[in-house]
Gaussian input, Z-matrix of N, CA and C with variables (Angstrom, degrees):
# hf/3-21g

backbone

0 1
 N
 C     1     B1
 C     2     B2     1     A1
 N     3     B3     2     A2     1     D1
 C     4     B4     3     A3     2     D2
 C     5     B5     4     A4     3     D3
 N     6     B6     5     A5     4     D4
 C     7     B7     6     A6     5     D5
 C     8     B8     7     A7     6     D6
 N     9     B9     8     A8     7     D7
 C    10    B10     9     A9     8     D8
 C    11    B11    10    A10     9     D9
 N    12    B12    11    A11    10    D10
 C    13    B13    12    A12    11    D11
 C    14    B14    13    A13    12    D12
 N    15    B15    14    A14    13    D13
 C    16    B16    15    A15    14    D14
 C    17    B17    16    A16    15    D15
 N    18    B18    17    A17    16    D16
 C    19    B19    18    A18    17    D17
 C    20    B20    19    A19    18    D18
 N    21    B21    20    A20    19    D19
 C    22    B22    21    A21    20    D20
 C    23    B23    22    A22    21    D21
 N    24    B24    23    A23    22    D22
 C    25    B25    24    A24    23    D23
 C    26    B26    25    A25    24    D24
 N    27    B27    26    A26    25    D25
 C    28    B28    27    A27    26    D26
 C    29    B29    28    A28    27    D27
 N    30    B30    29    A29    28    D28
 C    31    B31    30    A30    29    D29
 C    32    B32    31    A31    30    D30
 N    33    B33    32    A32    31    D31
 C    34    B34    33    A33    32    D32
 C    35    B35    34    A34    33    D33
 N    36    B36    35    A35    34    D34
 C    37    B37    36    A36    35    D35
 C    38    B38    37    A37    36    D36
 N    39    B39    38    A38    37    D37
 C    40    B40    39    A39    38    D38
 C    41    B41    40    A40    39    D39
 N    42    B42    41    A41    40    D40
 C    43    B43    42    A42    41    D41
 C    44    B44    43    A43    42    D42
 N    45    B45    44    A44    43    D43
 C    46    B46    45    A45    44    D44
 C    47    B47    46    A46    45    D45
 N    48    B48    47    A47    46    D46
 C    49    B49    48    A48    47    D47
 C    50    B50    49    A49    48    D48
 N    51    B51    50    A50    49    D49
 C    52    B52    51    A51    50    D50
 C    53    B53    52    A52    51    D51
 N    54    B54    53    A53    52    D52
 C    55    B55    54    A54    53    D53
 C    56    B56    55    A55    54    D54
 N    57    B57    56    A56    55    D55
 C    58    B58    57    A57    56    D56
 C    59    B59    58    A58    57    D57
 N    60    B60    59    A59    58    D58
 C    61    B61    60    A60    59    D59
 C    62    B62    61    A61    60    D60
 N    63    B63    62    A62    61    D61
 C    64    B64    63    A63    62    D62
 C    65    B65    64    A64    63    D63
 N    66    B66    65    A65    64    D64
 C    67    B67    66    A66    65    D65
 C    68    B68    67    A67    66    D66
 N    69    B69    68    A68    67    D67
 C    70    B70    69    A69    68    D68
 C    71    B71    70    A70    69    D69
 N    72    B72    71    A71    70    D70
 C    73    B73    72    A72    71    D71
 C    74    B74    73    A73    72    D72
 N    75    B75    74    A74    73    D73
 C    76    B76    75    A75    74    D74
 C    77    B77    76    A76    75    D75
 N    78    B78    77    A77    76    D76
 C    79    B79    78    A78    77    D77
 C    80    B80    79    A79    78    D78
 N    81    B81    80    A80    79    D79
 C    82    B82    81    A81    80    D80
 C    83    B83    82    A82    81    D81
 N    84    B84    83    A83    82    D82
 C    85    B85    84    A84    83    D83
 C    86    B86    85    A85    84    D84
 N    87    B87    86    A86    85    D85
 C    88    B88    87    A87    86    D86
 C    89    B89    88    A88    87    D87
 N    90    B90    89    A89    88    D88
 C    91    B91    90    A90    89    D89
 C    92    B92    91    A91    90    D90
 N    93    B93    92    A92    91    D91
 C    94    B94    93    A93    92    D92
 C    95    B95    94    A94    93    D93
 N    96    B96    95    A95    94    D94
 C    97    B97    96    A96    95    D95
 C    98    B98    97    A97    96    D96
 N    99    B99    98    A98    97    D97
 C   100   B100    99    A99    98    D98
 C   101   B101   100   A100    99    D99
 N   102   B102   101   A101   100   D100
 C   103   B103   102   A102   101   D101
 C   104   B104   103   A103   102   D102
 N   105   B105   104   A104   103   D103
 C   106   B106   105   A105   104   D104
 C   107   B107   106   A106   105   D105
 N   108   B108   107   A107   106   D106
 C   109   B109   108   A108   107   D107
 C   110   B110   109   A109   108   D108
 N   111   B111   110   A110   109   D109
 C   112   B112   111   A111   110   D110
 C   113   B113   112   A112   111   D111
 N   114   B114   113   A113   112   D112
 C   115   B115   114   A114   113   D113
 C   116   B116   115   A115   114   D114
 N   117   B117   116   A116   115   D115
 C   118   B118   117   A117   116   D116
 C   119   B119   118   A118   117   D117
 N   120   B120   119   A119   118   D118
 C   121   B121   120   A120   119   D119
 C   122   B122   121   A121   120   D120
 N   123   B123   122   A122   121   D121
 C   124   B124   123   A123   122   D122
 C   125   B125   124   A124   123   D123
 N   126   B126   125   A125   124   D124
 C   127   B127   126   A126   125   D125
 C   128   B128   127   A127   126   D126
 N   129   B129   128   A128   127   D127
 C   130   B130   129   A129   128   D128
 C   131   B131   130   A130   129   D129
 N   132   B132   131   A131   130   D130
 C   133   B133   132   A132   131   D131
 C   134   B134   133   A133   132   D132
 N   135   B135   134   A134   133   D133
 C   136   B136   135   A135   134   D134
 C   137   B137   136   A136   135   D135
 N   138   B138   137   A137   136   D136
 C   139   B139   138   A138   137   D137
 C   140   B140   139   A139   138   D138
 N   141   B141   140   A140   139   D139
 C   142   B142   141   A141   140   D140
 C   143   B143   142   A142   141   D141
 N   144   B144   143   A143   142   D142
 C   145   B145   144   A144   143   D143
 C   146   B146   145   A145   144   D144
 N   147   B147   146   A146   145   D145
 C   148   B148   147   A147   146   D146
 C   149   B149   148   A148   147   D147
 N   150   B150   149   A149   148   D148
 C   151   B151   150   A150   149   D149
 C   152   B152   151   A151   150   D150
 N   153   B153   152   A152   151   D151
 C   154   B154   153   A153   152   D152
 C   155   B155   154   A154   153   D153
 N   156   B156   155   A155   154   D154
 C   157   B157   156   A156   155   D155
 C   158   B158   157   A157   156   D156
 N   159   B159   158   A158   157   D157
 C   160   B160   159   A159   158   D158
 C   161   B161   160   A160   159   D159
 N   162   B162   161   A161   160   D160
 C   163   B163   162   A162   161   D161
 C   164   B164   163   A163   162   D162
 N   165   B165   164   A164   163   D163
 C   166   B166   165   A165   164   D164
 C   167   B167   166   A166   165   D165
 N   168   B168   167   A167   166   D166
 C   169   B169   168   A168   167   D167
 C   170   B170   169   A169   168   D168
 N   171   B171   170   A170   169   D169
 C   172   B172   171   A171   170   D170
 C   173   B173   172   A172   171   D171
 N   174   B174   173   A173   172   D172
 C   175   B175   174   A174   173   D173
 C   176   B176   175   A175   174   D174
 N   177   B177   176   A176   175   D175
 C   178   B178   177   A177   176   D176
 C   179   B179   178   A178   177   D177
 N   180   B180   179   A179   178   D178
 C   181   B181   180   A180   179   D179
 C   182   B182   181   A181   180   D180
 N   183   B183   182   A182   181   D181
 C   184   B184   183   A183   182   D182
 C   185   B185   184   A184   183   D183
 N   186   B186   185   A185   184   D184
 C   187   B187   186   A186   185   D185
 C   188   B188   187   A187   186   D186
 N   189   B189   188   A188   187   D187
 C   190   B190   189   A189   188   D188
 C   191   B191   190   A190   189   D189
 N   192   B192   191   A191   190   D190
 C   193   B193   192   A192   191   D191
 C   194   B194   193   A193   192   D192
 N   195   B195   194   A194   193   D193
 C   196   B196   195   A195   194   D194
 C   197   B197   196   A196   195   D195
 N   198   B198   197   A197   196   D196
 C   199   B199   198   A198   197   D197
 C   200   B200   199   A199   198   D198
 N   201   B201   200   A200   199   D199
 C   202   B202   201   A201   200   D200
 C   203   B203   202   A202   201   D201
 N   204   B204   203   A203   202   D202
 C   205   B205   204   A204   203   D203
 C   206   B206   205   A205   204   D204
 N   207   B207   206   A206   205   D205
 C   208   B208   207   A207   206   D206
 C   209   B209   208   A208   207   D207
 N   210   B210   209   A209   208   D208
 C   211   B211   210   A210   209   D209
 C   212   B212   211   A211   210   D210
 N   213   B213   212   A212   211   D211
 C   214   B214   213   A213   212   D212
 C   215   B215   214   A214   213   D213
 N   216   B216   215   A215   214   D214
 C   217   B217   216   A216   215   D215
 C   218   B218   217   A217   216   D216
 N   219   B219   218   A218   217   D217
 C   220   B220   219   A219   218   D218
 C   221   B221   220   A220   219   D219
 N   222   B222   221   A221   220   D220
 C   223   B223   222   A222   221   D221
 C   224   B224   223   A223   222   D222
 N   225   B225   224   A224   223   D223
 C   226   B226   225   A225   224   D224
 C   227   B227   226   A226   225   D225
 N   228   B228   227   A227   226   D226
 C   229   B229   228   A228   227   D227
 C   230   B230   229   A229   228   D228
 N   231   B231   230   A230   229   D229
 C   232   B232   231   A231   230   D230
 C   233   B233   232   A232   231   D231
 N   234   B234   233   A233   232   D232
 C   235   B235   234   A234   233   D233
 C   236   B236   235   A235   234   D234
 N   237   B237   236   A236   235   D235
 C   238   B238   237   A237   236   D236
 C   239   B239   238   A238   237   D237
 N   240   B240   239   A239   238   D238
 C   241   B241   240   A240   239   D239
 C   242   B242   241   A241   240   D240
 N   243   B243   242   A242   241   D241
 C   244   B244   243   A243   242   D242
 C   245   B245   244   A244   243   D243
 N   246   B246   245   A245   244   D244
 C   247   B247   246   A246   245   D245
 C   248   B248   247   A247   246   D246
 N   249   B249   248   A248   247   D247
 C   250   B250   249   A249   248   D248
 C   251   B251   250   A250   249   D249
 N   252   B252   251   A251   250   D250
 C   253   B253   252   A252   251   D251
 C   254   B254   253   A253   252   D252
 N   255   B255   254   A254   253   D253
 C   256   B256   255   A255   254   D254
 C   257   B257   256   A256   255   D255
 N   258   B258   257   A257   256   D256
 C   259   B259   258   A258   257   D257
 C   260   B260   259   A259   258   D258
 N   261   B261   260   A260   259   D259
 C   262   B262   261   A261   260   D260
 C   263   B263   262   A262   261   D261
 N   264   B264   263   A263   262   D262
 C   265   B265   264   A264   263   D263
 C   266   B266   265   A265   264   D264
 N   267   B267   266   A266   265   D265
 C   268   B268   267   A267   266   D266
 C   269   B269   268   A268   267   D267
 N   270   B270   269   A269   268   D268
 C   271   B271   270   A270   269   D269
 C   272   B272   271   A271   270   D270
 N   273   B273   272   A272   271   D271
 C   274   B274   273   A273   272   D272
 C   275   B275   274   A274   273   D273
 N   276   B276   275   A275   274   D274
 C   277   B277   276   A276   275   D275
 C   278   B278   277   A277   276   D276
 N   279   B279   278   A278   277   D277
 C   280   B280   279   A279   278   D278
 C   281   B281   280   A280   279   D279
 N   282   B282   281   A281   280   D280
 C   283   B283   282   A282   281   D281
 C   284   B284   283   A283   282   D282
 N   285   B285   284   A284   283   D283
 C   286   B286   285   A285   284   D284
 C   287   B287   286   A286   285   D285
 N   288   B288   287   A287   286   D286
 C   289   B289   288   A288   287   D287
 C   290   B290   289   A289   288   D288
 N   291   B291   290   A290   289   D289
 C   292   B292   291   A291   290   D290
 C   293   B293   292   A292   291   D291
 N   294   B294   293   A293   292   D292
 C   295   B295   294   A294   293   D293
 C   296   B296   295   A295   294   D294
 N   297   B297   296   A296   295   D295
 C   298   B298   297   A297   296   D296
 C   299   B299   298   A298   297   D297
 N   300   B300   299   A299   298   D298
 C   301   B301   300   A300   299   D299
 C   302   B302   301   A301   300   D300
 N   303   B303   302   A302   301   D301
 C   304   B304   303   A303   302   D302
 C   305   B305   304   A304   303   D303
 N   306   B306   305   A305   304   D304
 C   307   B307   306   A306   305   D305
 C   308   B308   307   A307   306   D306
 N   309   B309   308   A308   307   D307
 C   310   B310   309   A309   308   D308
 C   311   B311   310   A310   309   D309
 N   312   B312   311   A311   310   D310
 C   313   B313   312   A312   311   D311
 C   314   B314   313   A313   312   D312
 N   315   B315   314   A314   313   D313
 C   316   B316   315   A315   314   D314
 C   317   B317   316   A316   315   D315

   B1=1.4478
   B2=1.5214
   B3=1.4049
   B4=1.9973
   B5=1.3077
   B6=1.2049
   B7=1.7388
   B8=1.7030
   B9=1.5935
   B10=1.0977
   B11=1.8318
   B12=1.0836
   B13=1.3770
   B14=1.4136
   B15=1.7525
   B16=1.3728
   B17=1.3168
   B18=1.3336
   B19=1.5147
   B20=1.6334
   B21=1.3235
   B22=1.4900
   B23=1.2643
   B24=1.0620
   B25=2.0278
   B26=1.2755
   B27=0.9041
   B28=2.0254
   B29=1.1298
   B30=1.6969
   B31=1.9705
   B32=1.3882
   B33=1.5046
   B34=2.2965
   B35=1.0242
   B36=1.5557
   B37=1.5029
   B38=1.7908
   B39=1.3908
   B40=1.4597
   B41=1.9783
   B42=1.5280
   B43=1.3311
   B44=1.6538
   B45=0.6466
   B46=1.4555
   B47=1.5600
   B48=1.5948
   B49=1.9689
   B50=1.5686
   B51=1.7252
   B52=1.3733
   B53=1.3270
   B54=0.9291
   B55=1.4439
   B56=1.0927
   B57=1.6936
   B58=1.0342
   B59=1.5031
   B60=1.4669
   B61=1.0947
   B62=1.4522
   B63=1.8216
   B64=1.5770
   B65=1.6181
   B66=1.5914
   B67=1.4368
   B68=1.8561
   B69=0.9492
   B70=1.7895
   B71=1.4762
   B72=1.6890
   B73=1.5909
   B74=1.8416
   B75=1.9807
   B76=1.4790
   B77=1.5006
   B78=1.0059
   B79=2.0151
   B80=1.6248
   B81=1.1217
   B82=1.4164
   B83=0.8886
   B84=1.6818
   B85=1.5975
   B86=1.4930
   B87=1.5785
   B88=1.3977
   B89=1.1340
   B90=1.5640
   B91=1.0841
   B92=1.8071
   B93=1.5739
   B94=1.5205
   B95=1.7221
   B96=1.2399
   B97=1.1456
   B98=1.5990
   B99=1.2878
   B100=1.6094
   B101=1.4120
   B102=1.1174
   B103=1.7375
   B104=1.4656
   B105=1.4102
   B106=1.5301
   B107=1.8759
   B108=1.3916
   B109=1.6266
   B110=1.4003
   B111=1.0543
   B112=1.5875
   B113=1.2362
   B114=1.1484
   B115=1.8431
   B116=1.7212
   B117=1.9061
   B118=1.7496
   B119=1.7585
   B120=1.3881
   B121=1.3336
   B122=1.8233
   B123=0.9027
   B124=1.5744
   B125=1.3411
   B126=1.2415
   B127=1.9168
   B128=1.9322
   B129=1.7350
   B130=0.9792
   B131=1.9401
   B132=1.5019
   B133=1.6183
   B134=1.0385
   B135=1.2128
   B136=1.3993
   B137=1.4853
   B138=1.8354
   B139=1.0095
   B140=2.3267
   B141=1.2361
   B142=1.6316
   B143=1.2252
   B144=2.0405
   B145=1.1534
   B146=1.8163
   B147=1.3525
   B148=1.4893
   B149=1.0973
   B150=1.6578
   B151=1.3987
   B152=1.3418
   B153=1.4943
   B154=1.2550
   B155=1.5538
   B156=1.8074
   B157=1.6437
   B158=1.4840
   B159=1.6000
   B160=1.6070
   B161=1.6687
   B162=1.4907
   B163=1.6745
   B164=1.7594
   B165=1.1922
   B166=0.9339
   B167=1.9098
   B168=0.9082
   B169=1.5852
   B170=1.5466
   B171=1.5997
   B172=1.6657
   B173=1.5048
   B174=1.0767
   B175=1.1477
   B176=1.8649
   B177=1.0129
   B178=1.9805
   B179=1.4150
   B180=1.5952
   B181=0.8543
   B182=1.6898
   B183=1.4307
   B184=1.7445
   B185=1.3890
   B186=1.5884
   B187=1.1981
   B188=1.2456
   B189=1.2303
   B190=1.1923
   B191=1.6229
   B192=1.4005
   B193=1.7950
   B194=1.6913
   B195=1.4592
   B196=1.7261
   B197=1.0549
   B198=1.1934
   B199=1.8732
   B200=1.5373
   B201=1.3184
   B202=1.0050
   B203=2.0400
   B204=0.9329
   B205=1.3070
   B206=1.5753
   B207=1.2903
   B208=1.2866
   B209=1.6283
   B210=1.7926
   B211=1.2005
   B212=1.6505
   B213=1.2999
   B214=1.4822
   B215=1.0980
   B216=1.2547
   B217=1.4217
   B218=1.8885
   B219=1.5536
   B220=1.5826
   B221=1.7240
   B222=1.1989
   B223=1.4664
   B224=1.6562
   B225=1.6574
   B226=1.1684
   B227=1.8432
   B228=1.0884
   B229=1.2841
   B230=1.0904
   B231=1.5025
   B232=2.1709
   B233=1.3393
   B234=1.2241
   B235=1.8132
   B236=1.6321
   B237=1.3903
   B238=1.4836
   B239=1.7671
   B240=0.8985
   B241=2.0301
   B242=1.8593
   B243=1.7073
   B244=1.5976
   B245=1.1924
   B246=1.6074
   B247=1.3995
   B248=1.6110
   B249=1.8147
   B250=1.2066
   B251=2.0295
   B252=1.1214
   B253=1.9191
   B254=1.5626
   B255=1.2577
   B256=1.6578
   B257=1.1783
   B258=1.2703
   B259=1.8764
   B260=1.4771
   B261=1.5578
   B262=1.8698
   B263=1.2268
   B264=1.6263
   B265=2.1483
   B266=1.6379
   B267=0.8945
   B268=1.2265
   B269=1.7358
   B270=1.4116
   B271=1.3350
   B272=1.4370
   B273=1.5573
   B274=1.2742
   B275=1.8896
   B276=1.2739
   B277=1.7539
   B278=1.8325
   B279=1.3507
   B280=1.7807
   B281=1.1794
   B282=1.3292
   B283=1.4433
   B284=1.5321
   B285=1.1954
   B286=1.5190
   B287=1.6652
   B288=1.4625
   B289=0.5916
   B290=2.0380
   B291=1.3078
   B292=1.7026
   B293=1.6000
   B294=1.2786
   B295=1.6514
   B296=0.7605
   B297=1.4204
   B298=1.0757
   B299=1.5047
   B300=1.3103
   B301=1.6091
   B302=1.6575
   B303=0.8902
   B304=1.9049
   B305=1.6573
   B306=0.8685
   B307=1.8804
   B308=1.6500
   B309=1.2714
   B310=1.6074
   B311=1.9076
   B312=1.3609
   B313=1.8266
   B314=1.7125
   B315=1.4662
   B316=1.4721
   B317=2.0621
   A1=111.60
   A2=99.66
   A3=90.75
   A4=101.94
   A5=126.49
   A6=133.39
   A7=96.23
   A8=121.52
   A9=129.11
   A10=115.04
   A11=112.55
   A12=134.34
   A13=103.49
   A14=124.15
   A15=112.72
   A16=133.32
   A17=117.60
   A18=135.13
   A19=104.59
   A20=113.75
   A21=111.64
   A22=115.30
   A23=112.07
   A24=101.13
   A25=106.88
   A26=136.81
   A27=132.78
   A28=99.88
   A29=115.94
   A30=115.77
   A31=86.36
   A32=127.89
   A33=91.71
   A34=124.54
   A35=110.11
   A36=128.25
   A37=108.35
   A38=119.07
   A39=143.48
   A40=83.84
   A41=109.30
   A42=111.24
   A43=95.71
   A44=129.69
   A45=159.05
   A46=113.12
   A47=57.28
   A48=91.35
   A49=111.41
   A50=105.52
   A51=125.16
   A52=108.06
   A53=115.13
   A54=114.11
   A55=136.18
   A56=114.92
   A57=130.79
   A58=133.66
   A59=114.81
   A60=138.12
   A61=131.92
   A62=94.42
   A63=108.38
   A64=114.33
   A65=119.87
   A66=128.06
   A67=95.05
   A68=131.70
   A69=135.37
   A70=114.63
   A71=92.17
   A72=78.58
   A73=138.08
   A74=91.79
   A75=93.24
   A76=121.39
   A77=113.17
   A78=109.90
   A79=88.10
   A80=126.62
   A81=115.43
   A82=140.00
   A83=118.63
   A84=119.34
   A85=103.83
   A86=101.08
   A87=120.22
   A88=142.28
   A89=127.59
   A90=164.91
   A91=102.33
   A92=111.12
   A93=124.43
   A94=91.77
   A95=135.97
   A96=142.47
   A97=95.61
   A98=119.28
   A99=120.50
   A100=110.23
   A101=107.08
   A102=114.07
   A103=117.00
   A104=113.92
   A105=107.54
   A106=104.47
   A107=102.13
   A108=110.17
   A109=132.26
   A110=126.88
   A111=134.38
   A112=126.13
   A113=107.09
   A114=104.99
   A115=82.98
   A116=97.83
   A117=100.51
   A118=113.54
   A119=106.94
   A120=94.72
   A121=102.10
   A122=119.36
   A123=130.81
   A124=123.42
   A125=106.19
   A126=106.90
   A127=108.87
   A128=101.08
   A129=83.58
   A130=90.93
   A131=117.64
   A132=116.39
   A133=112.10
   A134=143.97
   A135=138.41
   A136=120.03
   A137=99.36
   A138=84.71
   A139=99.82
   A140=98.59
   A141=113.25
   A142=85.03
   A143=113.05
   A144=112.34
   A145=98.29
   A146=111.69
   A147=99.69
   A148=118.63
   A149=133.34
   A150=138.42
   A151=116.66
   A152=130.52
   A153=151.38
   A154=90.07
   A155=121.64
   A156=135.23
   A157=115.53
   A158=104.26
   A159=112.18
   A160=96.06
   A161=80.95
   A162=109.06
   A163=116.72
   A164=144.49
   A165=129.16
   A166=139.84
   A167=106.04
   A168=116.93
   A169=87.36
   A170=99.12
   A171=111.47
   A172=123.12
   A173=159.24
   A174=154.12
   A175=88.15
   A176=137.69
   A177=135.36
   A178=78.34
   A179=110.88
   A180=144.86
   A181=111.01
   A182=120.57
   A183=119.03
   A184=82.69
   A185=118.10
   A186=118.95
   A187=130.82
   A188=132.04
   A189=133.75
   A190=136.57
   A191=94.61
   A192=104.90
   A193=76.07
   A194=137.01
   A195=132.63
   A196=110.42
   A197=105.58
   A198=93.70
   A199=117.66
   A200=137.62
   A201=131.76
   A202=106.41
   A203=120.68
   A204=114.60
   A205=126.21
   A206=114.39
   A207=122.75
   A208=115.69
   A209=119.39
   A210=126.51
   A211=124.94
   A212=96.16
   A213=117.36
   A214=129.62
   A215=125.56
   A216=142.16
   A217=95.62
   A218=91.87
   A219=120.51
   A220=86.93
   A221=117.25
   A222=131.32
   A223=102.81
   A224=101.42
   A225=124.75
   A226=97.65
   A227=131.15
   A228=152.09
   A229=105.92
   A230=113.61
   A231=114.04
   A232=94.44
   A233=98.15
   A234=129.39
   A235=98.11
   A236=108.43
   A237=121.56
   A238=101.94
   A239=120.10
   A240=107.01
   A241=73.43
   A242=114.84
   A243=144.64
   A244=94.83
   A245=135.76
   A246=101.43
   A247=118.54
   A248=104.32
   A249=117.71
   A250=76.98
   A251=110.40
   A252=102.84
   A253=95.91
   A254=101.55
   A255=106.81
   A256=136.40
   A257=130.16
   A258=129.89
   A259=87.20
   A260=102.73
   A261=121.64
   A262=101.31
   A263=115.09
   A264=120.45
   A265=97.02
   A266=92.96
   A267=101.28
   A268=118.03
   A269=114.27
   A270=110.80
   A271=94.21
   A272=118.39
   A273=113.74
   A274=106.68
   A275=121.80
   A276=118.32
   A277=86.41
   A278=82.71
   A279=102.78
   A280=100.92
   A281=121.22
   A282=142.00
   A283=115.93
   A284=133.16
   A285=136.24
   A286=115.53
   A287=128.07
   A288=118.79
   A289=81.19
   A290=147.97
   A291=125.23
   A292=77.04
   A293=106.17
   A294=141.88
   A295=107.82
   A296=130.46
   A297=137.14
   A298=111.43
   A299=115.58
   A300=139.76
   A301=129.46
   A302=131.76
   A303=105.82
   A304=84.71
   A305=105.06
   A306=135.45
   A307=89.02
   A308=107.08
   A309=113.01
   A310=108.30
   A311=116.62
   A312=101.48
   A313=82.78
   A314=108.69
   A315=99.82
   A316=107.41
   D1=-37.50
   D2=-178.48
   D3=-62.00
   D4=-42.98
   D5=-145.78
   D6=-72.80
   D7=-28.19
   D8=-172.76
   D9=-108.30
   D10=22.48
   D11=-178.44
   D12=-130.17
   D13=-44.12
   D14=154.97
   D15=-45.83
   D16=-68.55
   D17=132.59
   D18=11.89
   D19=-78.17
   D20=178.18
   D21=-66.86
   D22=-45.93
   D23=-175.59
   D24=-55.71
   D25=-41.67
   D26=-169.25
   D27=-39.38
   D28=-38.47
   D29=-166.56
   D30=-101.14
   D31=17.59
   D32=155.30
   D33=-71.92
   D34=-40.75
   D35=163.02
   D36=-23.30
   D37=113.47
   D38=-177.55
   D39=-54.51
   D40=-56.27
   D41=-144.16
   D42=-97.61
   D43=57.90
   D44=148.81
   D45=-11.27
   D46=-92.27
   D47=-163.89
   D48=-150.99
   D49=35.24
   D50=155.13
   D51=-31.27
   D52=-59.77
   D53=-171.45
   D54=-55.74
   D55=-26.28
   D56=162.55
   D57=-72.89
   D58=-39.88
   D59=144.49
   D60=-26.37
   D61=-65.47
   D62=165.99
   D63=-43.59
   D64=-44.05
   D65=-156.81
   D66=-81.55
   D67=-6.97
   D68=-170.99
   D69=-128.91
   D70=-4.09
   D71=-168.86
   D72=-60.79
   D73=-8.94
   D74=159.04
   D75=-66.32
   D76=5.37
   D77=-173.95
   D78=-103.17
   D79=-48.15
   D80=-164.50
   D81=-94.56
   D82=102.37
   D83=-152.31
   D84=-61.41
   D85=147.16
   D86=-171.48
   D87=65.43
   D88=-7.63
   D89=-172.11
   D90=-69.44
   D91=114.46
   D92=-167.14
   D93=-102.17
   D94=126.50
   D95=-161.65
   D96=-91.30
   D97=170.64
   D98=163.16
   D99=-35.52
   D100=-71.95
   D101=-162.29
   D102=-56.80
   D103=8.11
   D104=173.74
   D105=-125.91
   D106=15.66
   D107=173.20
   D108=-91.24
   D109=168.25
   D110=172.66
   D111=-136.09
   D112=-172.59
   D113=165.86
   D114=-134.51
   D115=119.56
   D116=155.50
   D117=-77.79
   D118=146.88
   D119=172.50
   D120=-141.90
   D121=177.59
   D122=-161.71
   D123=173.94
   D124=139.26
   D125=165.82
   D126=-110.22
   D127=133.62
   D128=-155.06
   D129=-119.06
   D130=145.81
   D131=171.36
   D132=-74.36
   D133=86.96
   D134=156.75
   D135=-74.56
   D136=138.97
   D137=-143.97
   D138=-80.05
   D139=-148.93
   D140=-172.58
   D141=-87.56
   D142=138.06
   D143=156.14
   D144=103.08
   D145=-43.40
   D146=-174.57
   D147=-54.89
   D148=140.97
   D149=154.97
   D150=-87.82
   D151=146.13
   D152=164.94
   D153=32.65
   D154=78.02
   D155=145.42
   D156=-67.21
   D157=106.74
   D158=166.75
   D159=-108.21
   D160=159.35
   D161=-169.53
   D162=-100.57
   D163=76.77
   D164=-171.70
   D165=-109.96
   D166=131.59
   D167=-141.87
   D168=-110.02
   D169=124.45
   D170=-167.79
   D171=-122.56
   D172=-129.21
   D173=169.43
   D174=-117.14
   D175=126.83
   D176=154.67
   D177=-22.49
   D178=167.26
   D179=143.31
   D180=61.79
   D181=22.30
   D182=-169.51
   D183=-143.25
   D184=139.50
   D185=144.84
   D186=-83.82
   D187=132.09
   D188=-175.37
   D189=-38.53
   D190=-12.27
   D191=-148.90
   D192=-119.63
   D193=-15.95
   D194=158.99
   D195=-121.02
   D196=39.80
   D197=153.23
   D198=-105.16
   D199=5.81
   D200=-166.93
   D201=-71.99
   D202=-37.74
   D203=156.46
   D204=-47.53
   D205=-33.05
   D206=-162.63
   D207=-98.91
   D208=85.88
   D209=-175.34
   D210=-29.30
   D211=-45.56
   D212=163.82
   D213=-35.48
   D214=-53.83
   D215=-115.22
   D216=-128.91
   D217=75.78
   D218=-165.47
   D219=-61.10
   D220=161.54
   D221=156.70
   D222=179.65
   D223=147.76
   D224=-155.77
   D225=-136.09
   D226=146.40
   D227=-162.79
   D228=-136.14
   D229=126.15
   D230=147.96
   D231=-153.62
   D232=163.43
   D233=163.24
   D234=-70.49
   D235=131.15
   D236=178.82
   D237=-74.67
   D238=152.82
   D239=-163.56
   D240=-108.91
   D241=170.09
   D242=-177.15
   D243=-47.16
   D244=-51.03
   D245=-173.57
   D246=-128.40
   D247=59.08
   D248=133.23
   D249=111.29
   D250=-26.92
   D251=-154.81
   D252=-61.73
   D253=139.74
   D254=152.17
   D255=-140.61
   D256=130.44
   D257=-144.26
   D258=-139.29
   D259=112.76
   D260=162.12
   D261=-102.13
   D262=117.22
   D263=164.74
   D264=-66.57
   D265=150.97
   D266=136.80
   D267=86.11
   D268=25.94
   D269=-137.96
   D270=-114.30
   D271=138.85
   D272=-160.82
   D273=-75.31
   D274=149.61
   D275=-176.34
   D276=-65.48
   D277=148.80
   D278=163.05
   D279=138.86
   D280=166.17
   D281=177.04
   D282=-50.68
   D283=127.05
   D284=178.11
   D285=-142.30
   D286=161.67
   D287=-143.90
   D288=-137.93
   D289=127.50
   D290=-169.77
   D291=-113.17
   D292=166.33
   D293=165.87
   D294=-137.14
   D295=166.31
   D296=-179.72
   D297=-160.89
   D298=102.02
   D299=-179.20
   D300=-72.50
   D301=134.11
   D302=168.17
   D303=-148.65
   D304=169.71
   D305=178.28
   D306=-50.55
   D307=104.96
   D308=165.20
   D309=90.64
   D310=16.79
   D311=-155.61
   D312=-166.97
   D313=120.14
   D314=151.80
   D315=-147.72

């Protein structure tokens, strides 16, 4: 199981296989190439008591939980790290809107 859980982590990494991506990105609808990316970053107060706070960064104006229809409607996910920081690669420019959820608290 580890050997096949390693296996998977290599592809969490956003930047992968940018490169590949970058070279097709006229075939793939919606698809934001390198050159229009970032890294968001932030410190975030969470509050006392929260369990496992992820940070999630959405298109303005889309909720996260209906956008899956909506090509557009970029959103990006992480685990908030112990003291509150949170850094998304890779994140296409445009307007967003972050939340921030934990077990029981959003």
């Amino acid at each position: 199981l580890q050997e096949l859980l390693a296996d998977a982590e290599q592809f969490t990494d956003p930047s992968w296989n940018a490169e590949f991506y970058d070279e097709i990105v006229s075939y793939v609808r919606g698809y934001a190439p390198s050159s229009v990316r970032g890294t968001f970053q932030a410190v975030v107060a969470v509050p006392k008591g929260a369990l496992n706070p992820v940070a999630v960064l959405i298109a303005n104006g889309v909720e996260f939980q209906n956008s899956a229809a909506n090509f557009s409607a970029y959103q990006y996910w992480v685990s908030i790290q112990d003291d509150g920081s949170v850094s998304i690669p890779r994140v296409k420019e445009g307007w967003y809107r972050l939340t921030v959820i934990a077990t029981g608290i959003i």
